[in-house]
C-alpha positions as CSV (number, residue, x, y, z in Angstrom):
1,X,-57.0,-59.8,-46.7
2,X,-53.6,-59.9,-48.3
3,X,-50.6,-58.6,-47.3
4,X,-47.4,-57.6,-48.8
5,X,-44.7,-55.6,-47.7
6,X,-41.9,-53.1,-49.8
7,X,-39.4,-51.0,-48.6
8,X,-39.3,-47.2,-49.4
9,X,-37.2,-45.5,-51.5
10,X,-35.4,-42.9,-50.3
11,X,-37.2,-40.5,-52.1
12,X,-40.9,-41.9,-50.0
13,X,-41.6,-44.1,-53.2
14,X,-43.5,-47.2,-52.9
15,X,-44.2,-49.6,-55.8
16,X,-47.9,-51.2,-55.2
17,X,-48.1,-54.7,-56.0
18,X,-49.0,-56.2,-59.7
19,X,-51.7,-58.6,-58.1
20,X,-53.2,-55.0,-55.9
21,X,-52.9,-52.8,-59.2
22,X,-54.1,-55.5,-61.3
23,X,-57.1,-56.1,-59.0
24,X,-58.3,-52.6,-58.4
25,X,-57.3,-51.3,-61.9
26,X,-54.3,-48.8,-61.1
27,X,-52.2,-48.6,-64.3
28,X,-49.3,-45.9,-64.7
29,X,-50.2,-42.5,-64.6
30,X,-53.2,-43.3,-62.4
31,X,-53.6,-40.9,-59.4
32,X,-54.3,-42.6,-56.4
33,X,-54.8,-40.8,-53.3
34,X,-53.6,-41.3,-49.1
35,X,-56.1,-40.9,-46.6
36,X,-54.8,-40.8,-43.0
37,X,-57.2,-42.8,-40.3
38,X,-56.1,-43.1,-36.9
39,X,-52.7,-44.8,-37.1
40,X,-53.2,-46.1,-40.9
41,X,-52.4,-44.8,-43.9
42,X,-55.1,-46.1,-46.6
43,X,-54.0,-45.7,-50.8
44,X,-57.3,-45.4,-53.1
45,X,-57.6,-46.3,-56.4
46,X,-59.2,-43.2,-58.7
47,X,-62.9,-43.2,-59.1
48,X,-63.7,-44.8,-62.0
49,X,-66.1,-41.5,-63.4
50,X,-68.5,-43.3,-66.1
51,X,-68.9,-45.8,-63.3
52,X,-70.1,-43.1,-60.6
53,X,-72.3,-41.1,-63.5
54,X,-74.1,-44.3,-64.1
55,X,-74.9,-44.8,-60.2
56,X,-76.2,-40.9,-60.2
57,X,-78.2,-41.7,-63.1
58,X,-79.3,-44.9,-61.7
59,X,-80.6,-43.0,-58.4
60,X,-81.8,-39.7,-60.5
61,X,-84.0,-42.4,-62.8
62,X,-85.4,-44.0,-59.3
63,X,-85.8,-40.7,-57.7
64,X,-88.4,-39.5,-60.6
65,X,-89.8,-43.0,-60.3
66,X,-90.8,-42.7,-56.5
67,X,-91.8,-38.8,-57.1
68,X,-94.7,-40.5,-59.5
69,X,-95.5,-43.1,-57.3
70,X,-96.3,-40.1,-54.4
71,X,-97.7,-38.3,-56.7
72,X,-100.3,-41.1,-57.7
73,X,-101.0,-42.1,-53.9
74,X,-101.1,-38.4,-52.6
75,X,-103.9,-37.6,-55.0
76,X,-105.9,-41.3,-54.0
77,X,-105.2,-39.9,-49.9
78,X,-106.3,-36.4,-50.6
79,X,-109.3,-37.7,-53.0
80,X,-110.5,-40.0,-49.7
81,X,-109.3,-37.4,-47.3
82,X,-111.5,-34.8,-48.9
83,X,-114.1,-36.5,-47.5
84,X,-113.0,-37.0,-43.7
85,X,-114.9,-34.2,-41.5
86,X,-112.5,-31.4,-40.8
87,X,-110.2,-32.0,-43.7
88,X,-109.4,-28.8,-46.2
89,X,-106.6,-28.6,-48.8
């Protein structure tokens, strides 16, 4: 963990260090937003969007994935089930 420290401005402005923007991608213009925890004050960098859609299409892909794979061994269970005494669909 680094830290650096800057005074602010009289108007509550803060300039974020090079090396932090450089490292987390803020660039002017960039929203950033301040989250209040406990006796902190946390700055995010903005979601990078085309990054977050991949990771919902990522799960969406691996969600369809696993549905077939149940799909497959729920008909195998209710094929051997079918059998067991007792046992109706």
């Amino acid at each position: 963990m680094s830290e650096h420290k800057r005074k602010v401005g009289d108007r509550g402005q803060v300039t974020i260090p090079k090396e932090l923007r450089d490292r987390r991608g803020i660039e002017g213009g960039d929203e950033i937003e301040f989250v209040e925890v406990n006796d902190e004050i946390i700055i995010k960098p903005p979601t990078d969007k085309e990054r977050l859609a991949e990771g919902y299409r990522k799960r969406a892909e691996r969600s369809r994935e696993l549905a077939e794979e149940m799909e497959e061994a729920s008909s195998e269970a209710t094929g051997h089930l079918g059998d067991a005494p007792g046992w109706s669909e």
